[in-house]
Structures are given as structure tokens and as C-alpha cells.
C-alpha positions as CSV (number, residue, x, y, z in Angstrom):
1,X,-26.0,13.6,-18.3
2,X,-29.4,11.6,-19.0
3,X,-31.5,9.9,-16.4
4,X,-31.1,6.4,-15.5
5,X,-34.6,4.3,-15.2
6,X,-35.7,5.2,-12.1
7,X,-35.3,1.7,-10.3
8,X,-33.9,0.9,-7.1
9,X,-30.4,0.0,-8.5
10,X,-29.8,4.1,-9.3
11,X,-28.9,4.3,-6.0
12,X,-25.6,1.7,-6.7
13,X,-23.4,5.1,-7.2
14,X,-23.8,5.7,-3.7
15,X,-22.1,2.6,-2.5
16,X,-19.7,2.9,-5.7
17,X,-18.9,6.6,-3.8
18,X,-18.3,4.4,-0.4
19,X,-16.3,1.8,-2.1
20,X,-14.3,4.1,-3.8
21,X,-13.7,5.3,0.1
22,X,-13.0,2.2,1.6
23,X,-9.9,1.8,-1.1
24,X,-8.8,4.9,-0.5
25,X,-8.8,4.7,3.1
26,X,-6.9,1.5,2.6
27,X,-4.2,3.0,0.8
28,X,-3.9,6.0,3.8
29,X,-3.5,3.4,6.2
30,X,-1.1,0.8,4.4
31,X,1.2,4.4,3.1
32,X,1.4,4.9,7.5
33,X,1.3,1.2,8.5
34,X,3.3,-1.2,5.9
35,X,6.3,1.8,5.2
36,X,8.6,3.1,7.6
37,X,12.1,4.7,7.1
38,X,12.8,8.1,5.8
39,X,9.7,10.0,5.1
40,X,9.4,10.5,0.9
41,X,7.3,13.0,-0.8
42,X,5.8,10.4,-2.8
43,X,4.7,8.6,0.6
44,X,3.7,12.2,2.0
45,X,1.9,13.6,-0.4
46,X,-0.3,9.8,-0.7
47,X,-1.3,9.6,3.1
48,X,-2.1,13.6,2.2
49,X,-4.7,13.0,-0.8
50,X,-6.3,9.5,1.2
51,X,-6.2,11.6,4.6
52,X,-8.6,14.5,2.8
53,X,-10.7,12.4,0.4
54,X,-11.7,9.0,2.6
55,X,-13.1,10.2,6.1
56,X,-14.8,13.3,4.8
57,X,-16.4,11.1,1.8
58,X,-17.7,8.8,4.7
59,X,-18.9,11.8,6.7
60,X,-20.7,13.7,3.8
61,X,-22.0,10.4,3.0
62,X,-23.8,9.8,6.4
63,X,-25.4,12.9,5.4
64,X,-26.6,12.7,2.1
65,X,-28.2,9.5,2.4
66,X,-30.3,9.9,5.5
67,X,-33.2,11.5,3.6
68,X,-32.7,8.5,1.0
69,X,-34.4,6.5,3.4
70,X,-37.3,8.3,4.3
71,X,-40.4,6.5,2.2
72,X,-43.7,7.3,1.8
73,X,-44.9,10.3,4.1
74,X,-43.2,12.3,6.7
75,X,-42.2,10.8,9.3
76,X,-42.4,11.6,13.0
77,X,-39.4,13.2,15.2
78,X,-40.1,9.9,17.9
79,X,-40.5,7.5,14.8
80,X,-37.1,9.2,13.0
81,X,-35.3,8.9,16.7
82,X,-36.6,5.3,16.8
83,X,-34.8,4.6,13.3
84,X,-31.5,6.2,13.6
85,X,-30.5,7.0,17.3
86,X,-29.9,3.4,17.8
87,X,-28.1,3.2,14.9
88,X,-26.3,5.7,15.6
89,X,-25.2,4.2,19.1
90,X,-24.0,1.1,17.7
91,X,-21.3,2.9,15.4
92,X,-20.1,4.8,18.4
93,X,-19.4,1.0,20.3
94,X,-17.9,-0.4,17.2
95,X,-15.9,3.0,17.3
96,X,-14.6,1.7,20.9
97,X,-14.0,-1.6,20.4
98,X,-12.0,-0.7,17.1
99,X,-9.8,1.1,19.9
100,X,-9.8,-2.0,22.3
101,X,-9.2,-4.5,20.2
102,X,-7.4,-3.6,17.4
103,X,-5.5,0.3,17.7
104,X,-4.0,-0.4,21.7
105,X,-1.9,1.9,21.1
106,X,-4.9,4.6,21.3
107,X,-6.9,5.4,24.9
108,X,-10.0,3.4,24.7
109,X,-12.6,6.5,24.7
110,X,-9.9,8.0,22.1
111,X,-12.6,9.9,18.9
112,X,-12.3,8.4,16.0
113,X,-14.1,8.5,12.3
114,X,-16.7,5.8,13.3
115,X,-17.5,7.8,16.8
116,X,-18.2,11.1,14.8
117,X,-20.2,9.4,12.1
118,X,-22.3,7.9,15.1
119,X,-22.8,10.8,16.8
120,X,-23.4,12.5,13.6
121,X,-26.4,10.2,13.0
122,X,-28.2,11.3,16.3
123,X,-27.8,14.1,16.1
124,X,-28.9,14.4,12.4
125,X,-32.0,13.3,13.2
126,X,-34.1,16.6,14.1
127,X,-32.4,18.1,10.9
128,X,-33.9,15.7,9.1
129,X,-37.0,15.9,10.5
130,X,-37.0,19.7,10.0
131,X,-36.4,19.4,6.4
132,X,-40.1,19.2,5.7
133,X,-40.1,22.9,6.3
134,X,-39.5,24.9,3.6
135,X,-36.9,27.4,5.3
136,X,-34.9,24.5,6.6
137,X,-32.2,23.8,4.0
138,X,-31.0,27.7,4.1
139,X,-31.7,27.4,7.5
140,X,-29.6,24.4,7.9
141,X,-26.8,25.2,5.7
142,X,-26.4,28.6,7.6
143,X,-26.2,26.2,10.5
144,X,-23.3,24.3,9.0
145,X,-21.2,27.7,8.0
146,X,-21.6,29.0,11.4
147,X,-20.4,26.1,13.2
148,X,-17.3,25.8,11.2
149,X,-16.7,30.0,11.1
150,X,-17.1,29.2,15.2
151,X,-14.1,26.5,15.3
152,X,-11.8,29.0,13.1
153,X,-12.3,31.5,15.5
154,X,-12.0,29.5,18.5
155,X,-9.1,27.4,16.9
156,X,-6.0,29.5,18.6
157,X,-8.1,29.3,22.3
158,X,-8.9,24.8,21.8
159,X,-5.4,23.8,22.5
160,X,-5.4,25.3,25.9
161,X,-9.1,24.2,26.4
162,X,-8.0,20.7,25.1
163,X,-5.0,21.4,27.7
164,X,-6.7,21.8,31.2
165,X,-10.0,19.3,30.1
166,X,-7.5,16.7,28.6
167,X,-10.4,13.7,28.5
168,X,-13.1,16.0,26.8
169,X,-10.5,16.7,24.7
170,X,-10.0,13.0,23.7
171,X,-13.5,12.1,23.2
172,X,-14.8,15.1,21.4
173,X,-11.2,17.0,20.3
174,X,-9.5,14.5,18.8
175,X,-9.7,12.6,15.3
176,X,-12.0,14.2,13.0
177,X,-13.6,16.1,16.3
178,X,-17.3,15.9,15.9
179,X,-17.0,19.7,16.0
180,X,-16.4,21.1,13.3
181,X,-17.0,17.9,11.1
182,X,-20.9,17.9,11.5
183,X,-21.1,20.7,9.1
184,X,-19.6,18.4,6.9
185,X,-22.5,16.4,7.7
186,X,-25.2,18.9,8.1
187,X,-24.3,20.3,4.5
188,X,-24.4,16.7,3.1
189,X,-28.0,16.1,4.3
190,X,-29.5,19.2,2.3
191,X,-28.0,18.7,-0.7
192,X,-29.2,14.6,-0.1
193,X,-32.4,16.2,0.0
194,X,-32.4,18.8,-2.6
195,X,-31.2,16.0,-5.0
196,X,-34.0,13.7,-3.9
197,X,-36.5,15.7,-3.8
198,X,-35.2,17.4,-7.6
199,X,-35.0,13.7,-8.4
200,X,-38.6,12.7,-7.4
201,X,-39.7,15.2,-9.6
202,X,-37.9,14.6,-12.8
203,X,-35.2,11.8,-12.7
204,X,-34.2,14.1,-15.7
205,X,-33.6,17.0,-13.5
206,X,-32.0,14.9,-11.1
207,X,-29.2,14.0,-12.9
208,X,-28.6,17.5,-14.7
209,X,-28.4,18.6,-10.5
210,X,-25.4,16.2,-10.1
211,X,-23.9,17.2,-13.4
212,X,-24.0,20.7,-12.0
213,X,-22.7,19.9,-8.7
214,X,-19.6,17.8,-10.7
215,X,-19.0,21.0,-12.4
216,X,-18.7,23.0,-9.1
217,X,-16.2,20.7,-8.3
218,X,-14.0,20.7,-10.8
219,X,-14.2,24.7,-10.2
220,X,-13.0,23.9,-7.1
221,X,-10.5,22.0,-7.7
222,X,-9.1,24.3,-10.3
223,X,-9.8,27.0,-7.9
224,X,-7.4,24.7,-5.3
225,X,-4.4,24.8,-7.8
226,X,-4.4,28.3,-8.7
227,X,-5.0,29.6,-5.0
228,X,-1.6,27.5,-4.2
229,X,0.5,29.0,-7.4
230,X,-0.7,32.2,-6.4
231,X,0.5,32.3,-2.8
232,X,3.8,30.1,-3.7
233,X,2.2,27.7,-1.0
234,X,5.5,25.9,0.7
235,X,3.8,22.2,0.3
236,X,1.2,22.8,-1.6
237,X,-0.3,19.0,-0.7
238,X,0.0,18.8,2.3
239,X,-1.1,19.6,6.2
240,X,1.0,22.4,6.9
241,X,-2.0,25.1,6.6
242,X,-4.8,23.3,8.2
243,X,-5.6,23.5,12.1
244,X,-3.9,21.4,14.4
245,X,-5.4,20.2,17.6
246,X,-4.6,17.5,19.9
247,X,-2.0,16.2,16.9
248,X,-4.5,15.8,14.2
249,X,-5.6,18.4,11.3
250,X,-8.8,20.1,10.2
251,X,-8.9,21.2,6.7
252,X,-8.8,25.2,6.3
253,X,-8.2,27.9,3.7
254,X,-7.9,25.9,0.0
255,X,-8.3,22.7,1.7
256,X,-11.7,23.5,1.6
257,X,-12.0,23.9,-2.0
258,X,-9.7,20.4,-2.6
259,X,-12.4,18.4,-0.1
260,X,-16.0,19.9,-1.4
261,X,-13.9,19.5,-5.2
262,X,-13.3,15.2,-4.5
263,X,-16.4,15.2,-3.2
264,X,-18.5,17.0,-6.1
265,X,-16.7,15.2,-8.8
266,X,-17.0,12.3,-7.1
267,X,-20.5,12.3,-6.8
268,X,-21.0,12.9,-10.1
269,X,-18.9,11.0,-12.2
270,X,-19.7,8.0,-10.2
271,X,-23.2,8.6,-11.2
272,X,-22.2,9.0,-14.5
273,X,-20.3,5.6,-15.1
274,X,-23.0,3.7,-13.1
275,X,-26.4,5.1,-14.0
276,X,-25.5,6.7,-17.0
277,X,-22.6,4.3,-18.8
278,X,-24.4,1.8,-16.9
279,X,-21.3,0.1,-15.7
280,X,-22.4,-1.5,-12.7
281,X,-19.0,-2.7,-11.1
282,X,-20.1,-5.1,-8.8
283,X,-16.7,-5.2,-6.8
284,X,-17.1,-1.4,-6.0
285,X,-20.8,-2.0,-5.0
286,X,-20.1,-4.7,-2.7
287,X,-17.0,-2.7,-1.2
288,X,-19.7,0.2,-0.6
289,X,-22.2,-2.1,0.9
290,X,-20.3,-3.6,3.2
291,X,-18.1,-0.5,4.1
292,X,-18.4,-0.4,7.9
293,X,-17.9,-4.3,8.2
294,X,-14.7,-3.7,5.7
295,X,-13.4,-0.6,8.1
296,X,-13.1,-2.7,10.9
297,X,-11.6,-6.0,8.8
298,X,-9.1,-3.8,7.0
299,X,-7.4,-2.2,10.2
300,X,-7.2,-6.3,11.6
301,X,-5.9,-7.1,8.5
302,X,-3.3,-4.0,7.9
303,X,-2.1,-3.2,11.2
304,X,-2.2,-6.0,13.7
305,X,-1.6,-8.8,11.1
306,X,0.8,-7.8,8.6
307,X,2.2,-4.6,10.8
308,X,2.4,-6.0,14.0
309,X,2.2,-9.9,14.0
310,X,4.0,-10.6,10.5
311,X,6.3,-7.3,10.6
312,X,6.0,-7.2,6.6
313,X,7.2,-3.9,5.0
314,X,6.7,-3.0,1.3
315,X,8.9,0.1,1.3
316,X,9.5,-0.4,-2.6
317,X,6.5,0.9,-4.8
318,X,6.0,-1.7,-7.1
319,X,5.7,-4.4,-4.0
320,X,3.3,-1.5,-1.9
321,X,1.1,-1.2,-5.0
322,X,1.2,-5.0,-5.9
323,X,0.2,-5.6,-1.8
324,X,-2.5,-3.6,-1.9
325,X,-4.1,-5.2,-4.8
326,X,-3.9,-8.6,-2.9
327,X,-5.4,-6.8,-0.1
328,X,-7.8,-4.5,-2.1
329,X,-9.1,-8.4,-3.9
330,X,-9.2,-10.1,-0.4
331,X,-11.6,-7.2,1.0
332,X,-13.9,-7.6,-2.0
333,X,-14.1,-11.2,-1.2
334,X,-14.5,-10.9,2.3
335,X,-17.0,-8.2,1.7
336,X,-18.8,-10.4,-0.9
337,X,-19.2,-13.0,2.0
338,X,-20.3,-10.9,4.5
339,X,-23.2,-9.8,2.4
340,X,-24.1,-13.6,1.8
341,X,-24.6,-13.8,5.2
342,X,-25.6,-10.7,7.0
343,X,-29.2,-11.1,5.2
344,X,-30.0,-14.6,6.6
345,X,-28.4,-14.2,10.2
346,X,-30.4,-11.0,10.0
347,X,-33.8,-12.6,9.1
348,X,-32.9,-15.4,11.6
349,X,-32.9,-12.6,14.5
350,X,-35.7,-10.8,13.8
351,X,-37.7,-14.2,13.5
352,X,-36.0,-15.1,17.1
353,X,-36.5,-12.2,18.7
354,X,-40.0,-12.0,17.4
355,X,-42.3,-13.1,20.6
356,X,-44.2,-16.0,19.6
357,X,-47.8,-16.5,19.1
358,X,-50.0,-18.3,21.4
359,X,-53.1,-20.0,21.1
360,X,-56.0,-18.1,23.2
């Protein structure tokens, strides 16, 4: 790879990684929502591939671009708090009203993606702050191993935990469980700061680093396939050998190698059409920039409209794929819209909530 100019706009790959998220979060929840009947392979192994490449993207994500926006010097633990614990807060509501208002189906203080991604902000704030130490990313990444070695060994004793404490089990326990899906986190926020900081330095180095990191993916992605010919894995995509608690799954064994492998490659080739090719693809920007506006929209859109209220079904392929480029097209618009306005209604609050200036 070869730098791109070091301008703002180098950081477009990020939101081309989140919009490639958003669509394939879409597709998980159309394959679950706008099919039913017999379940196929084909179906199967889709909601599969979406489940372990969308939410962990997001999640890794939260990580790696907290240190991008750190400027100028170090910032303070109260400052950092200040930033991000609010922030953080507001994703954990919109996490509970996504429950109230749109999955009813689901207890209101049910854990969901957008609840561990706010928590995961809080509490990744005193990391972040502690990355100015030099010990910190080993420190941190040891952190991140331990607390996932910790939920392995305590997986066979959580389902009777989650059994006798059924609403701790709800909110923390439940869809990607904050625990252990912060180390997913945790281990995204080092290597967001090893890359900045490498990038700082040499924009050069910087992209030879995610080159490097693409390649470890595509090792272990490789390594992913040959783990499951070698031990004649029954469904080789699929849940079967991840953890299950409180009905939903936790990658483990070779899933490992398949999630950190999307992620890598990801990562890297994204940077590499974008920066590199210099193929902006504005759709996929926007997608990305307007991601957790577009999480919300999207479940409206897929489940209670056209599930619930309309009762479409596209059980055919050819009508699945061609309704989800309708939708995929409407979300870019939407999303396109959003942006428009966000920035003014934006200013326009700050402005109001400014106190106003009187004369002495």
C-alpha cells in the first residue's frame, strides 16, 4: 500500500467499514424478518455470516476510533468523561427505546448491540486515558484476553447464574452481553491507537500497518477453513460451536479466527479502495456516517413495516435480493437526508441553548 495525503478525508474508510456494517446488518435482519417457512442452508448459513461480521464490526469500531478523536494534547480523565460518558448514555436510551417502540416483542430493559456499544463507551474512557502510558496497550490487551479466558471458563456456571438472577441476566446476559464483548472493544482501541499513533509519524508507515494487519486476516481466515476440514466440523458456518446463554451465541474456538479475519481484511482493503484507489463511494460514506440514525430506521422499516404491518415475504431469492436493493437505496437516501439536516438543527441547539449575552 502507499499513503493517502494526509487530509481529513483519509478517515472516509472508517465510515466505508460502518457502512459496509449497516448493509450487512440489513441483510441479517431481512434473512430472519422478510423469510419464514422451512429453514434452508442458503438462509442459514446468510443470517450466520451477517450475525458474526455486523455487531462485532460496530463493536471493534467503537473502539478503534475513540483515540481518533483525541486532538492536540492529552486530555484529562474529567475532560475525556465529559466527552464520551454522555455519549455513551444516550446510545444506551436509544438502545431502550429501540425495545419500546419498535422490537415489543423483547422486555424493555432486554441488552441489545446499541446498549453494549454504550456502555462500552463509558467504560472505555479510563482506557483511553491510560493509553498515554507506555505499558498501557500490553497492559490493556492482556486486559481484553483475560476477560474473555474468564467468560470461557465461567461459560458452563452463567446459565444457572442467568437462572436464579433472571433480570441481571437480561440486561447484562443477553444479546451481545457486555461481558465478554468489551474485549472486543478493549482490543479495538489499542490497535486505534497503535495505528494513529504509527500514522502520525509516517502516513507511510501507517498504511504498511493496515496492510499488515489485512494480511493477518487473511491468515486467519485461511486458518478458519482449515481448522474446520481438519476436525470434519458438522456445520462448519454456523452457531453450533459457540457458547449459548440466555438463547443467544458468543463466538468460540475458530469463530474467533473467522471474526478478527472480517475484521482485518476489512479494515484494510477498505483503506485500500478509498485512500489508496481513491474511490471515494459516497453512498458507503454516508451509510457509515449516519450508521446509528440508519440502525434504528432500518428495524422501523424491516420489521414493523413490511414484517408486521404489510406481512410482505420474499421467500424467493431473486425477489429477497431485488428487495433489499430497494431497501439498501432507500437507507442511502434517507441517510443522505439525515446528514442534510443533523448539522443545522445541530448548530440551531447549541446557538439556543447557548445563554445569552447581556449588557452590563
Amino acid at each position: 500500500m502507499t499513503p493517502a495525503e494526509p487530509a481529513p478525508s483519509r478517515l472516509a474508510y472508517l465510515d466505508g467499514v460502518r457502512g459496509l456494517a449497516i448493509v450487512v446488518m440489513v441483510l441479517n435482519h431481512t434473512a430472519r424478518w422478510w423469510m419464514d417457512g422451512h429453514m434452508t442452508w442458503p438462509r442459514y448459513h446468510l443470517i450466520w455470516i451477517t450475525l458474526t461480521v455486523a455487531a462485532p464490526t460496530f463493536l471493534f469500531l467503537v473502539g478503534f476510533c475513540l483515540p481518533l478523536s483525541l486532538r492536540g494534547a492529552p486530555e484529562s480523565l474529567g475532560a475525556l468523561a465529559r466527552k464520551f460518558v454522555p455519549r455513551g448514555v444516550r446510545i444506551i436510551v436509544y438502545g431502550l427505546l429501540l425495545n419500546l417502540l419498535v422490537l415489543r416483542d423483547e422486555p424493555i430493559l432486554a441488552g441489545g448491540v446499541l446498549q453494549t456499544i454504550g456502555l462500552a463507551i463509558i467504560v472505555m474512557t479510563p482506557a483511553l486515558w491510560l493509553l498515554r502510558f507506555r505499558a498501557a496497550p500490553v497492559v490493556l490487551l492482556t486486559l481484553a484476553v483475560a476477560g474473555y479466558v474468564a467468560f470461557a471458563l465461567a461459560s458452563a456456571a452463567l446459565p444457572g447464574f442467568v437462572a436464579r438472577h433472571p433480570l441481571v441476566g437480561l440486561v447484562l446476559f443477553y444479546d451481545f452481553p457486555p461481558w465478554p464483548w468489551l474485549s472486543l472493544v478493549l482490543i479495538g482501541l489499542v490497535l486505534g491507537w497503535t495505528w494513529l499513533q504509527t500514522h502520525r509519524r509516517d502516513p507511510a508507515a501507517g498504511a504498511r500497518w493496515l496492510a499488515a494487519l489485512a494480511a493477518l486476516g487473511v491468515v486467519l481466515l485461511v486458518a478458519f477453513v482449515v481448522y474446520d476440514w481438519w476436525a470434519a466440523t458438522p456445520v462448519r458456518i454456523g452457531l453450533a460451536r459457540d457458547f449459548l446463554l440466555n438463547r443467544h451465541r458468543t463466538p468460540r474456538g475458530a469463530t474467533l479466527f473467522w471474526v478478527f479475519g472480517m475484521l482485518f481484511v476489512s479494515l484494510g482493503a477498505t483503506y485500500w479502495v478509498m485512500e489508496v484507489r481513491r474511490l471515494r463511494l459516497r453512498w458507503l460514506v454516508v451509510l457509515g456516517q449516519t450508521a446509528l440514525f440508519l440502525y434504528f430506521v432500518h428495524q422501523v422499516i424491516v420489521f414493523v413495516l413490511v414484517n408486521q404491518w404489510l406481512g410482505w415475504r420474499f421467500n424467493e431469492w431473486p425477489w429477497f435480493w431485488l428487495a433489499n436493493a430497494v431497501l439498501i437505496v432507500a437507507l442511502i437516501g434517507i441517510g443522505w437526508a439525515w446528514r442534510e439536516i443533523r448539522s443545522p438543527l445541530r448548530a440551531r441547539l447549541i446557538r439556543v441553548g447557548r445563554p445569552a449575552l447581556t449588557a452590563s
